[in-house]
PQR file of N, CA, C, O and H, with PARSE charges and radii, in Angstrom:
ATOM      1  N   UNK A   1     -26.224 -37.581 -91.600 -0.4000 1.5000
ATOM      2  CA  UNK A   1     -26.586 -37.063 -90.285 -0.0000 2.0000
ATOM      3  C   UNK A   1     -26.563 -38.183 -89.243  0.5500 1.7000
ATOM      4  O   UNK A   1     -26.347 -37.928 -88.058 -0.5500 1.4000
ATOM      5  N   UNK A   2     -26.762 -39.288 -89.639 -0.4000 1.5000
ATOM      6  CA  UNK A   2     -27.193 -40.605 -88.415 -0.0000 2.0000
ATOM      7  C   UNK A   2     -25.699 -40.905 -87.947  0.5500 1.7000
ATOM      8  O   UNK A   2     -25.510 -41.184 -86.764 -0.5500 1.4000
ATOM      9  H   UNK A   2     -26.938 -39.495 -90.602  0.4000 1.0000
ATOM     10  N   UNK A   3     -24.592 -40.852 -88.876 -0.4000 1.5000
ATOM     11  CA  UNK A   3     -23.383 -41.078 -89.000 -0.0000 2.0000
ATOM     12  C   UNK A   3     -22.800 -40.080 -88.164  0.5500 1.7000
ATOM     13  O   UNK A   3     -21.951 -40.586 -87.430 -0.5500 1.4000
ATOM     14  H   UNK A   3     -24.746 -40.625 -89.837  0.4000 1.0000
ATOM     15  N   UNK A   4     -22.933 -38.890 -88.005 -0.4000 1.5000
ATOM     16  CA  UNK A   4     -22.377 -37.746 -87.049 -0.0000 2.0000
ATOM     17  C   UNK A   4     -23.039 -38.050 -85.523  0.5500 1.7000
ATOM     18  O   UNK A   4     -22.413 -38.213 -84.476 -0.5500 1.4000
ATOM     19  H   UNK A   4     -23.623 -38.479 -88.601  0.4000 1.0000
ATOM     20  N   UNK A   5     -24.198 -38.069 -85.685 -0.4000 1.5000
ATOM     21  CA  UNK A   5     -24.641 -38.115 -84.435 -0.0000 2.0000
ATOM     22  C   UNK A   5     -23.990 -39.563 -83.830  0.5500 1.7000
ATOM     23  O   UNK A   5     -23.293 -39.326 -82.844 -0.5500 1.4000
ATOM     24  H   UNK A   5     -24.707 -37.936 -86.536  0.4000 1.0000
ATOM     25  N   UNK A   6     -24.050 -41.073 -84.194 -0.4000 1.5000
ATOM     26  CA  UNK A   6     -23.674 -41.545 -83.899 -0.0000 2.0000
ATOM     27  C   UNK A   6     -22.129 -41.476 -83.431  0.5500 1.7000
ATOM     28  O   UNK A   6     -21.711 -42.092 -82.450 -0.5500 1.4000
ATOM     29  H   UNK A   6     -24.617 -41.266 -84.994  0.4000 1.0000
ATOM     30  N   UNK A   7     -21.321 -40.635 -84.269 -0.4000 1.5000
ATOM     31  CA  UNK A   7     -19.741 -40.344 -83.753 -0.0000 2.0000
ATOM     32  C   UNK A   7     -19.859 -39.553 -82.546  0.5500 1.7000
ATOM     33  O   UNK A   7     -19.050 -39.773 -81.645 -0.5500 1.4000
ATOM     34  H   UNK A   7     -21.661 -40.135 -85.066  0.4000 1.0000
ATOM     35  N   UNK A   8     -20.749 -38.662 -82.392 -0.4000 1.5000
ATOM     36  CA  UNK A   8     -21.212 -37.973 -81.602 -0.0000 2.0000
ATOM     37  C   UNK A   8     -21.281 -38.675 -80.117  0.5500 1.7000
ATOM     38  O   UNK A   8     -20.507 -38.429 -79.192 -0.5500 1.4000
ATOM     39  H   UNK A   8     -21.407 -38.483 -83.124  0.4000 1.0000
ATOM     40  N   UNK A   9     -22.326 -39.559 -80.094 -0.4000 1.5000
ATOM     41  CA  UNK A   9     -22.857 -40.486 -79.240 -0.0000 2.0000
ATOM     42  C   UNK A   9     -21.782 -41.290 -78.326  0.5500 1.7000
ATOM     43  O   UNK A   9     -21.702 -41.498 -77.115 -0.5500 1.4000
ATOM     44  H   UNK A   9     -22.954 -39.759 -80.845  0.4000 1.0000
ATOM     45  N   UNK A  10     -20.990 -41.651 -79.451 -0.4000 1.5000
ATOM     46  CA  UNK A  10     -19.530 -42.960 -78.755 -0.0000 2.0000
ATOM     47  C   UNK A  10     -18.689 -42.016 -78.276  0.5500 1.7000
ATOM     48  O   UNK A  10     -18.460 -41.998 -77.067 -0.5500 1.4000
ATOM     49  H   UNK A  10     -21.055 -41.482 -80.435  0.4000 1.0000
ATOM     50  N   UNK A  11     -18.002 -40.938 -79.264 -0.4000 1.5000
ATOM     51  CA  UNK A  11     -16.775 -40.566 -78.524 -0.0000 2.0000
ATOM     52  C   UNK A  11     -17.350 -40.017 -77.159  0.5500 1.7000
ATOM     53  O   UNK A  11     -16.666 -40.308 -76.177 -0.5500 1.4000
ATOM     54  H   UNK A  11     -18.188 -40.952 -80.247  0.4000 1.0000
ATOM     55  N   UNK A  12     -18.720 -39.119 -76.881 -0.4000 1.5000
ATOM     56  CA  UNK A  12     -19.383 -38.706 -76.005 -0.0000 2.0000
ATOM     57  C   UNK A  12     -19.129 -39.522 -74.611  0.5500 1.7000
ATOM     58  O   UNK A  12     -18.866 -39.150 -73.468 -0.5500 1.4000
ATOM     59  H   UNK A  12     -19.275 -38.882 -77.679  0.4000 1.0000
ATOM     60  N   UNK A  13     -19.295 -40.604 -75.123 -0.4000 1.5000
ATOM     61  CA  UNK A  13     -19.289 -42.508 -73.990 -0.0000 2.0000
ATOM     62  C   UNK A  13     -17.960 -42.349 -73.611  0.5500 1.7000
ATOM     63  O   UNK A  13     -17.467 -42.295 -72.484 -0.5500 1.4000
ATOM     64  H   UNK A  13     -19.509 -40.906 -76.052  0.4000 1.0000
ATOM     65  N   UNK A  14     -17.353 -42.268 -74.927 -0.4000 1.5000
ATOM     66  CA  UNK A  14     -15.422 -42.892 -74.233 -0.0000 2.0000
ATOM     67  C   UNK A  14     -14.985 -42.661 -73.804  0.5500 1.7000
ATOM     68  O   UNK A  14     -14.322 -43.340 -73.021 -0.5500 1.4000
ATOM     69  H   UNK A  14     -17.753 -42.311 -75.842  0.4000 1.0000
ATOM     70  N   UNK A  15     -14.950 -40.484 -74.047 -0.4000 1.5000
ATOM     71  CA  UNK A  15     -14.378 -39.884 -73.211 -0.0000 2.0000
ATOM     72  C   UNK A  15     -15.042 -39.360 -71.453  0.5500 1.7000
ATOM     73  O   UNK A  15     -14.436 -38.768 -70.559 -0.5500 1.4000
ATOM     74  H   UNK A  15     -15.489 -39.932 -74.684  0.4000 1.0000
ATOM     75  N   UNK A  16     -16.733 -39.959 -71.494 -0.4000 1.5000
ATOM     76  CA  UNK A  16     -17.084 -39.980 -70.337 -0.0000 2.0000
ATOM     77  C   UNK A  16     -16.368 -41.333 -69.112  0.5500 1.7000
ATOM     78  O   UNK A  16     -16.214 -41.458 -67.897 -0.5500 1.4000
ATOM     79  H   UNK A  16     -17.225 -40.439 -72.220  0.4000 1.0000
ATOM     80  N   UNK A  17     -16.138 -42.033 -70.224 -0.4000 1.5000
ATOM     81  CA  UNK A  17     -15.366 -43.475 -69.475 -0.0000 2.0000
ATOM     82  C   UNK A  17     -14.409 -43.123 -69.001  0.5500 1.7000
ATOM     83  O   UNK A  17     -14.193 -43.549 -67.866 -0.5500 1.4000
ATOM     84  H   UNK A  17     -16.264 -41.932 -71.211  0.4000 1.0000
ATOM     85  N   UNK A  18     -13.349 -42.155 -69.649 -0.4000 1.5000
ATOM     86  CA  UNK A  18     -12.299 -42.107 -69.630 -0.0000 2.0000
ATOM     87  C   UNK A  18     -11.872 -41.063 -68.397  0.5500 1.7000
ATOM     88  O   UNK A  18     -10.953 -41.241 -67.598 -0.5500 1.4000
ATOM     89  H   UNK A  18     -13.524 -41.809 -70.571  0.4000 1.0000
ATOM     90  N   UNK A  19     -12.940 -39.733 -68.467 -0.4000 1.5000
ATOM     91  CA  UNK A  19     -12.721 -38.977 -67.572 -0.0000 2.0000
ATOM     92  C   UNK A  19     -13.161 -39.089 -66.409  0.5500 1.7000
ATOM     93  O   UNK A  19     -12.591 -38.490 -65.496 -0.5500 1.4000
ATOM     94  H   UNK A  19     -13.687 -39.588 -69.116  0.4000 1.0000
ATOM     95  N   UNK A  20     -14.587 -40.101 -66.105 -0.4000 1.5000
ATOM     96  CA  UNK A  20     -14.595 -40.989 -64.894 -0.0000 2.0000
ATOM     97  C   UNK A  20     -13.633 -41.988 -64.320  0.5500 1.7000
ATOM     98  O   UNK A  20     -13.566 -42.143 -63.101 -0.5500 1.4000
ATOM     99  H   UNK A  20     -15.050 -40.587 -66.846  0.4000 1.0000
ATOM    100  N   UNK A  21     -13.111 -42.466 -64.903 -0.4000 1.5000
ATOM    101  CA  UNK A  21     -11.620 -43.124 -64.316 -0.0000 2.0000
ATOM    102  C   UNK A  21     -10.987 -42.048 -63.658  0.5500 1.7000
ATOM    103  O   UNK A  21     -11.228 -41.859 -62.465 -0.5500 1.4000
ATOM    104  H   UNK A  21     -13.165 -42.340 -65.894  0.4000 1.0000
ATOM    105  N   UNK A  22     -10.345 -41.446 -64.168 -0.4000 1.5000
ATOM    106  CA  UNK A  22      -9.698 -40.235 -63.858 -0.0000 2.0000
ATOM    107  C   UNK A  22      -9.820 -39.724 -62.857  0.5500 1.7000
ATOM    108  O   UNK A  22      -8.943 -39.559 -62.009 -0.5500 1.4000
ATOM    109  H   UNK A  22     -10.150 -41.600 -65.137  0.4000 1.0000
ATOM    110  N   UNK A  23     -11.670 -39.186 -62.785 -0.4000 1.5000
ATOM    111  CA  UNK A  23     -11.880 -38.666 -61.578 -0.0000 2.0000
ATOM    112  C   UNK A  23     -12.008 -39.624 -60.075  0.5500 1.7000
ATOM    113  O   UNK A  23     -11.931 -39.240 -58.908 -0.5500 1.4000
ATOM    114  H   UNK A  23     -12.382 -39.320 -63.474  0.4000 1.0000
ATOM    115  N   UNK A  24     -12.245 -41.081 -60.669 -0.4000 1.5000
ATOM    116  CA  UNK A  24     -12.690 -41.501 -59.463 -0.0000 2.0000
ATOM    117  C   UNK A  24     -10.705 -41.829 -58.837  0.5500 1.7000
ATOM    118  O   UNK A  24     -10.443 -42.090 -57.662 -0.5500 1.4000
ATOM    119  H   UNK A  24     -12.307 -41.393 -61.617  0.4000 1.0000
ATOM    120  N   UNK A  25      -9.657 -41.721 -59.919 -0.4000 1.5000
ATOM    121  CA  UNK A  25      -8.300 -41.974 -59.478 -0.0000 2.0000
ATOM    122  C   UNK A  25      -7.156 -40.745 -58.407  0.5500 1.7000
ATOM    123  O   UNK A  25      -6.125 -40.875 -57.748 -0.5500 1.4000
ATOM    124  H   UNK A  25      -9.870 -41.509 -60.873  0.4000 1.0000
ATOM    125  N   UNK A  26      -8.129 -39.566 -58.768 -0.4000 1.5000
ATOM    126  CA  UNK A  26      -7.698 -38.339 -58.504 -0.0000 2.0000
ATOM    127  C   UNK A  26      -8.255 -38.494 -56.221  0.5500 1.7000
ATOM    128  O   UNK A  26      -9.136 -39.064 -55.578 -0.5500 1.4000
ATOM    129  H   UNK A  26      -8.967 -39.460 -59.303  0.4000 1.0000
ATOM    130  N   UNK A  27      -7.438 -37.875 -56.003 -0.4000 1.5000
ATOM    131  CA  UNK A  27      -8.272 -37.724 -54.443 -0.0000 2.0000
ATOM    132  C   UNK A  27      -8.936 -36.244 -54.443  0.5500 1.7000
ATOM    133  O   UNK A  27      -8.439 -35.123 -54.554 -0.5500 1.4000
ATOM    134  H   UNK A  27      -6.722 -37.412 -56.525  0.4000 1.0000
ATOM    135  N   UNK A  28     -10.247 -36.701 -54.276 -0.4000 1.5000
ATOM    136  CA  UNK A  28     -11.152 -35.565 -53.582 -0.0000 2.0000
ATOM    137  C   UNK A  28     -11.191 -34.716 -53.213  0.5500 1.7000
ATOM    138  O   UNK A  28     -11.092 -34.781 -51.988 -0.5500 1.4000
ATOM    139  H   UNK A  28     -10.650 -37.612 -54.186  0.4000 1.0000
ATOM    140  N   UNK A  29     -11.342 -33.300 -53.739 -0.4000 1.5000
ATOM    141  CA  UNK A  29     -11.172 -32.213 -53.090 -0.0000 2.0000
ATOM    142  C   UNK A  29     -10.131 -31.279 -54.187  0.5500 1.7000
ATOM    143  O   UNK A  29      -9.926 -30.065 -54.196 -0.5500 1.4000
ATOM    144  H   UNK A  29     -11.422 -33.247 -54.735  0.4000 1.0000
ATOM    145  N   UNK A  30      -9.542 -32.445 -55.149 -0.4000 1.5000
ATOM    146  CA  UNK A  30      -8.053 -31.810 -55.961 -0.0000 2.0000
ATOM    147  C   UNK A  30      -8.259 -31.380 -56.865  0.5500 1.7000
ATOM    148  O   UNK A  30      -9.248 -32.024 -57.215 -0.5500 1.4000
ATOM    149  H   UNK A  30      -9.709 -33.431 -55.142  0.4000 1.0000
ATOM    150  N   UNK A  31      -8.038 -30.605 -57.715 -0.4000 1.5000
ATOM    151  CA  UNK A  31      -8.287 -29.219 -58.683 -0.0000 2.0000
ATOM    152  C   UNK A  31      -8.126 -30.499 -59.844  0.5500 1.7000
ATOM    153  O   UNK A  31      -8.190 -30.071 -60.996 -0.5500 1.4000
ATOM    154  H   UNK A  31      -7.235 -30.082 -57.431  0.4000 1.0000
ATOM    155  N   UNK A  32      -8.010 -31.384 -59.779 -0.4000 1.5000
ATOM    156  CA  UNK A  32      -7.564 -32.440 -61.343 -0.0000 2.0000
ATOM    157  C   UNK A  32      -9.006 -33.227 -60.761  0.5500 1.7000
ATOM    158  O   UNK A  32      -9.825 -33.298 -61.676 -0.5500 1.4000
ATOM    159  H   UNK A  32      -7.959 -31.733 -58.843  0.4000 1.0000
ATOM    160  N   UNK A  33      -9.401 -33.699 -59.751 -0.4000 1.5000
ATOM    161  CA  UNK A  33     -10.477 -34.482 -59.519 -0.0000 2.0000
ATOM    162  C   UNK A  33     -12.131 -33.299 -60.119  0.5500 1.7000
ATOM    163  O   UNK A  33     -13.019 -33.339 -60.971 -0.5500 1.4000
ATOM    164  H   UNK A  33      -8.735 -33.641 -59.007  0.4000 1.0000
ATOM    165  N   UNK A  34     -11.868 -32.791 -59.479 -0.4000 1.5000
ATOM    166  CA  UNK A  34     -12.612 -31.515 -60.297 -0.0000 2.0000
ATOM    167  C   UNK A  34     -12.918 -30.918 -61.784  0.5500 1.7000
ATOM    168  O   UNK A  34     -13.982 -30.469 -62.211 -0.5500 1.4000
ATOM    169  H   UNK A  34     -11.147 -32.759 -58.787  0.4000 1.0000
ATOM    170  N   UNK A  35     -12.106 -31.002 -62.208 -0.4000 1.5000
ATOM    171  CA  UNK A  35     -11.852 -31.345 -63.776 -0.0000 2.0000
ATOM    172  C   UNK A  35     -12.133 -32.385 -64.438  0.5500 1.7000
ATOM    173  O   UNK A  35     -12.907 -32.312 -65.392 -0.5500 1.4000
ATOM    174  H   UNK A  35     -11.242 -31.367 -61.861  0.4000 1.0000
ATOM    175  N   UNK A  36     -11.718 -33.232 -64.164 -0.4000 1.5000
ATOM    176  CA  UNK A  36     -12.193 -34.812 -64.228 -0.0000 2.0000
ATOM    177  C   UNK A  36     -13.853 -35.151 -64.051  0.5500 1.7000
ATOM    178  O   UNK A  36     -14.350 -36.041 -64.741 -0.5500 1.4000
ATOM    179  H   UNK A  36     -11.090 -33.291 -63.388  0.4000 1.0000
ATOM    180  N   UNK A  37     -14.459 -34.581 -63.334 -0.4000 1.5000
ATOM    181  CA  UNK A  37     -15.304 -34.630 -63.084 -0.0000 2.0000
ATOM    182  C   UNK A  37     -16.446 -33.411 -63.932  0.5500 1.7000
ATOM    183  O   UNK A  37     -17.655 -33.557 -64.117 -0.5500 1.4000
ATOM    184  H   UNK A  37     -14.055 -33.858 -62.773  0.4000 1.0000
ATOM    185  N   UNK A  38     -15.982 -32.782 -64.145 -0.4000 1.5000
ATOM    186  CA  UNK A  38     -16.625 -31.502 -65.324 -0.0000 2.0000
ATOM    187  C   UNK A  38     -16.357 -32.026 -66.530  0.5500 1.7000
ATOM    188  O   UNK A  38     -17.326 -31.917 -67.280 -0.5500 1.4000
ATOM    189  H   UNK A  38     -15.001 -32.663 -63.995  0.4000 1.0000
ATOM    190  N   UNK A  39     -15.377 -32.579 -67.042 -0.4000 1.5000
ATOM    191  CA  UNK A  39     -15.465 -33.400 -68.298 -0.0000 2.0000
ATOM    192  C   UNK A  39     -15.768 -34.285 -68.420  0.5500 1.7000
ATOM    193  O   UNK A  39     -15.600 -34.635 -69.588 -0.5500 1.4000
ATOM    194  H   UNK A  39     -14.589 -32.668 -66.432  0.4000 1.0000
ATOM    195  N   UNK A  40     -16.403 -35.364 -67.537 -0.4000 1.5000
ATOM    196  CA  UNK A  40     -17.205 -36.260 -67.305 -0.0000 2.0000
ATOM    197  C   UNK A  40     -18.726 -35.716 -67.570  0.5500 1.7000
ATOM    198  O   UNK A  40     -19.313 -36.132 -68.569 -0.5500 1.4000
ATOM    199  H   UNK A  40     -16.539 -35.080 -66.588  0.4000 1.0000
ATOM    200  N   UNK A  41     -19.290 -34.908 -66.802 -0.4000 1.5000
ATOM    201  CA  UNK A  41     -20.399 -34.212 -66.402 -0.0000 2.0000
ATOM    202  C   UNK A  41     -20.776 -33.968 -67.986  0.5500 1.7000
ATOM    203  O   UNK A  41     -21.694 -34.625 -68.479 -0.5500 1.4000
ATOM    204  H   UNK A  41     -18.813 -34.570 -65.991  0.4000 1.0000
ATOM    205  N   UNK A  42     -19.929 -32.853 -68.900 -0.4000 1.5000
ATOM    206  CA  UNK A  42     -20.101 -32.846 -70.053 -0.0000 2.0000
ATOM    207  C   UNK A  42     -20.127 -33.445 -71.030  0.5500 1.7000
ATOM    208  O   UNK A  42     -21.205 -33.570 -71.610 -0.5500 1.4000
ATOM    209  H   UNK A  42     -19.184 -32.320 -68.501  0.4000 1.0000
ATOM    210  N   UNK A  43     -19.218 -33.892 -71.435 -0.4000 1.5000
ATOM    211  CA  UNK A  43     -19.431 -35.342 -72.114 -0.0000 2.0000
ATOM    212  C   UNK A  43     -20.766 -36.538 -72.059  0.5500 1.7000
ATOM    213  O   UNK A  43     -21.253 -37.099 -73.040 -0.5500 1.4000
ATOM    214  H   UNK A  43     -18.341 -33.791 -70.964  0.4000 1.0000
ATOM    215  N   UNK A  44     -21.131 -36.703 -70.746 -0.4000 1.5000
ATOM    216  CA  UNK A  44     -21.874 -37.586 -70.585 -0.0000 2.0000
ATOM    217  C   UNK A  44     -23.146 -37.220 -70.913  0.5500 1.7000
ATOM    218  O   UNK A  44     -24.016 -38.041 -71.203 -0.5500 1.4000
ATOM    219  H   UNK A  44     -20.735 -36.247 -69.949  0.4000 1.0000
ATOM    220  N   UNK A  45     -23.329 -35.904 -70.882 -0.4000 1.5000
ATOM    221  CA  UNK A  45     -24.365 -34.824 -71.373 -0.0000 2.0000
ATOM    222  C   UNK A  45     -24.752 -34.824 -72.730  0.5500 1.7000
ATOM    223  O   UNK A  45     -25.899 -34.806 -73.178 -0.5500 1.4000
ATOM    224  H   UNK A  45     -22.623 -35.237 -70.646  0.4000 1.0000
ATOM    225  N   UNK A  46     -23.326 -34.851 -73.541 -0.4000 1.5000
ATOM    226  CA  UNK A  46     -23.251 -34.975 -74.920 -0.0000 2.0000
ATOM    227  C   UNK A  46     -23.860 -36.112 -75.796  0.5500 1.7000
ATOM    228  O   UNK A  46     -24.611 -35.924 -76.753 -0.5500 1.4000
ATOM    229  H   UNK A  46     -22.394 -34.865 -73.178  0.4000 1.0000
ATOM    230  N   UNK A  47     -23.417 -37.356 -75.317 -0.4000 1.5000
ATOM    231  CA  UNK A  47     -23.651 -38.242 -75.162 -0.0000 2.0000
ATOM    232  C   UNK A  47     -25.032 -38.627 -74.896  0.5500 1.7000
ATOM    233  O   UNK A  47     -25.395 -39.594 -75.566 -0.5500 1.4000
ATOM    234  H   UNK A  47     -22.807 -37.508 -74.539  0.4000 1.0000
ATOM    235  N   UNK A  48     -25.578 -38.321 -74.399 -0.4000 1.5000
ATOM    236  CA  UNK A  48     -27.278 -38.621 -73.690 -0.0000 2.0000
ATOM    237  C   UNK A  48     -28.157 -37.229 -74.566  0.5500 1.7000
ATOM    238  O   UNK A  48     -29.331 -36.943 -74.330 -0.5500 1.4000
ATOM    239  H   UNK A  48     -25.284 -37.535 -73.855  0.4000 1.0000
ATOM    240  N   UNK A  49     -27.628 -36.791 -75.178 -0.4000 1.5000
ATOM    241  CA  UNK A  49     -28.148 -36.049 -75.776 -0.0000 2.0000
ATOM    242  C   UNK A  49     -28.248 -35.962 -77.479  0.5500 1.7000
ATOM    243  O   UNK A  49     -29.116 -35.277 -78.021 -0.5500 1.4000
ATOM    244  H   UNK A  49     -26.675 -37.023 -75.370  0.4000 1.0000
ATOM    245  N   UNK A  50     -27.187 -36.794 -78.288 -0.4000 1.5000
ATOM    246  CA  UNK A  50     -26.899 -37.378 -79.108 -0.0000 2.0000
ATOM    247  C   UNK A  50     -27.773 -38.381 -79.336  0.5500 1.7000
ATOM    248  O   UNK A  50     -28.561 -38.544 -80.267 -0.5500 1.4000
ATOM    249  H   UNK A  50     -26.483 -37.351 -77.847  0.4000 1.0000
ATOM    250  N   UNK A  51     -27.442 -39.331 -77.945 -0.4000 1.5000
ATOM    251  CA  UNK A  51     -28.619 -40.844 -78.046 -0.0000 2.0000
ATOM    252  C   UNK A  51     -29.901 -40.175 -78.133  0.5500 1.7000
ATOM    253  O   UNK A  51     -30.472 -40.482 -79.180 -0.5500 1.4000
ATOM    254  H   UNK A  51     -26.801 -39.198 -77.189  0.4000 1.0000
ATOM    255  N   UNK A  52     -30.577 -39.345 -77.384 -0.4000 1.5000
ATOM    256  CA  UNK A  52     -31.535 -38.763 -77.244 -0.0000 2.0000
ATOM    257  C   UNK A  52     -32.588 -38.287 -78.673  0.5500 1.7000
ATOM    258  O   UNK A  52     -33.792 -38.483 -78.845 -0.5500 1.4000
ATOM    259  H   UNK A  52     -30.112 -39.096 -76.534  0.4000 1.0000
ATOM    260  N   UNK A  53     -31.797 -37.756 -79.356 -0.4000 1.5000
ATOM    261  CA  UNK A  53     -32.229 -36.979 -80.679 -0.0000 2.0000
ATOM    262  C   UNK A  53     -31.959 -38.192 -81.645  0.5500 1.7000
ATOM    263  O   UNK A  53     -32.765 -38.390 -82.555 -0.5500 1.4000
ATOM    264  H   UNK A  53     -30.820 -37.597 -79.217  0.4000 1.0000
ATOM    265  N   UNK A  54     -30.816 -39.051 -81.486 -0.4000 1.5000
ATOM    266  CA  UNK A  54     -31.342 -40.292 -82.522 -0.0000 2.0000
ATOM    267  C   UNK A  54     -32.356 -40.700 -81.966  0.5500 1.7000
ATOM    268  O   UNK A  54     -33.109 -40.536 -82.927 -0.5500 1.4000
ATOM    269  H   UNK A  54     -30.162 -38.889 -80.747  0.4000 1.0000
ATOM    270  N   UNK A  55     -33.040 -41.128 -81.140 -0.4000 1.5000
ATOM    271  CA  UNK A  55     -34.397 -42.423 -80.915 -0.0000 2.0000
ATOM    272  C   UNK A  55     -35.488 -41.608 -81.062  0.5500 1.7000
ATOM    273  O   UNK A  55     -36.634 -42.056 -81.051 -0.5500 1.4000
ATOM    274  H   UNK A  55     -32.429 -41.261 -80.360  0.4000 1.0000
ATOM    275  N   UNK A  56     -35.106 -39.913 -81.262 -0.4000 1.5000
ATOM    276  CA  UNK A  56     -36.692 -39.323 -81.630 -0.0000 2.0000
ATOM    277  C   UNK A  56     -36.954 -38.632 -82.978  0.5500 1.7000
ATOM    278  O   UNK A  56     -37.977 -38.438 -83.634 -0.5500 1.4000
ATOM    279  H   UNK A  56     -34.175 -39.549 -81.271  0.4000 1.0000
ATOM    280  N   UNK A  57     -35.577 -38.311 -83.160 -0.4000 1.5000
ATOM    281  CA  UNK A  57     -36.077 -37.731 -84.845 -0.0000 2.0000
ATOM    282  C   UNK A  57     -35.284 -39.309 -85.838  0.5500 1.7000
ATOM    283  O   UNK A  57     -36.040 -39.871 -86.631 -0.5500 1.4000
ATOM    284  H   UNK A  57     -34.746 -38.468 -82.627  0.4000 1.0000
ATOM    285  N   UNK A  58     -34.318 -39.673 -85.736 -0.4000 1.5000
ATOM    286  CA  UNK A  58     -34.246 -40.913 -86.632 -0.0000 2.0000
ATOM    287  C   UNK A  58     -34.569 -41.654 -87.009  0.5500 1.7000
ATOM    288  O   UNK A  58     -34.818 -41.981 -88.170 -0.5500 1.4000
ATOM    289  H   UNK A  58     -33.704 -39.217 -85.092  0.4000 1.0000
ATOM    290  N   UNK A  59     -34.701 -42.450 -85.398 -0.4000 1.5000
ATOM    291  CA  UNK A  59     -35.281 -44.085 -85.552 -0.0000 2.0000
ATOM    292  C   UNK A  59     -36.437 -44.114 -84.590  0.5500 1.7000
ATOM    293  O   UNK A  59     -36.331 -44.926 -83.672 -0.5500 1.4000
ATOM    294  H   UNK A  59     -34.498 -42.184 -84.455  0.4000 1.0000
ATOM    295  N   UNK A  60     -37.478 -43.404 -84.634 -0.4000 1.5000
ATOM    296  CA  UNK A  60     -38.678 -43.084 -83.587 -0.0000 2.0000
ATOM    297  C   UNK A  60     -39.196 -44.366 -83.640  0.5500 1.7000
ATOM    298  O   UNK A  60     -39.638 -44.772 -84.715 -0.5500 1.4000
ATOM    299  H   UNK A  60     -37.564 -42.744 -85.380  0.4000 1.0000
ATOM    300  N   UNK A  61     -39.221 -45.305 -82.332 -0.4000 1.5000
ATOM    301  CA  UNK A  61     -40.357 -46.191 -82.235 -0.0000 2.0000
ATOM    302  C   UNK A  61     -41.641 -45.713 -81.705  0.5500 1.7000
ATOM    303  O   UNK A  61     -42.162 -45.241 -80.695 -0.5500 1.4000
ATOM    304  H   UNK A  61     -38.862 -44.976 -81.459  0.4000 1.0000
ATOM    305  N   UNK A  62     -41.971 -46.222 -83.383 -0.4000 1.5000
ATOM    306  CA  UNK A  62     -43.663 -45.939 -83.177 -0.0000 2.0000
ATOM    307  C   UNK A  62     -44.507 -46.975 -82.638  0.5500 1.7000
ATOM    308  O   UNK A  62     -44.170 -48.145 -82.819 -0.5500 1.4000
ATOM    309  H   UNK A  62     -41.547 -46.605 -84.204  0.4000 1.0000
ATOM    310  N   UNK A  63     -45.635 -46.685 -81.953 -0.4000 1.5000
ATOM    311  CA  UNK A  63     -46.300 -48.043 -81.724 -0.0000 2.0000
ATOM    312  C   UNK A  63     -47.526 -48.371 -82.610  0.5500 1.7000
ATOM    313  O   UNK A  63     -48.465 -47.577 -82.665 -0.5500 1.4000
ATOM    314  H   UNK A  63     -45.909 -45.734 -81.806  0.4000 1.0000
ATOM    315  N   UNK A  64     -47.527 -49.214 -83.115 -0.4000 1.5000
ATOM    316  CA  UNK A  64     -48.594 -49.028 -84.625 -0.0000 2.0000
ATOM    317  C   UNK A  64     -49.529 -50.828 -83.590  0.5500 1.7000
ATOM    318  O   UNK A  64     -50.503 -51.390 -84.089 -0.5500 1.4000
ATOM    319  H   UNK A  64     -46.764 -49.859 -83.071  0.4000 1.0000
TER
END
């Protein structure tokens, strides 16, 4: 499970990297900048949500 989520987590990152390039390369207003920007939006979601559920059910820092 730590192994999925973590695949989870990165490709989540890469392809948020990837589709922020994209969008910030596209001009404003354009049906591809728009897109670019929704697969950004999602991804990055994925991603923060992946990290999210590892640091609370996996590796919970406790404070002892």
């Amino acid at each position: 499970m730590h192994s999925l989520m973590t695949m989870i987590h990165i490709c989540g990152a890469v392809v948020a990297l990837l589709a922020g390039f994209m969008a910030m390369s596209f001009r404003k207003g354009s049906g591809l900048h728009s897109a670019a920007g929704m697969v950004f939006s999602i991804s990055l979601l994925c991603a923060a949500a992946a990290g999210t559920y590892m640091a609370i059910f996996i590796k919970p820092n406790r404070a002892t």
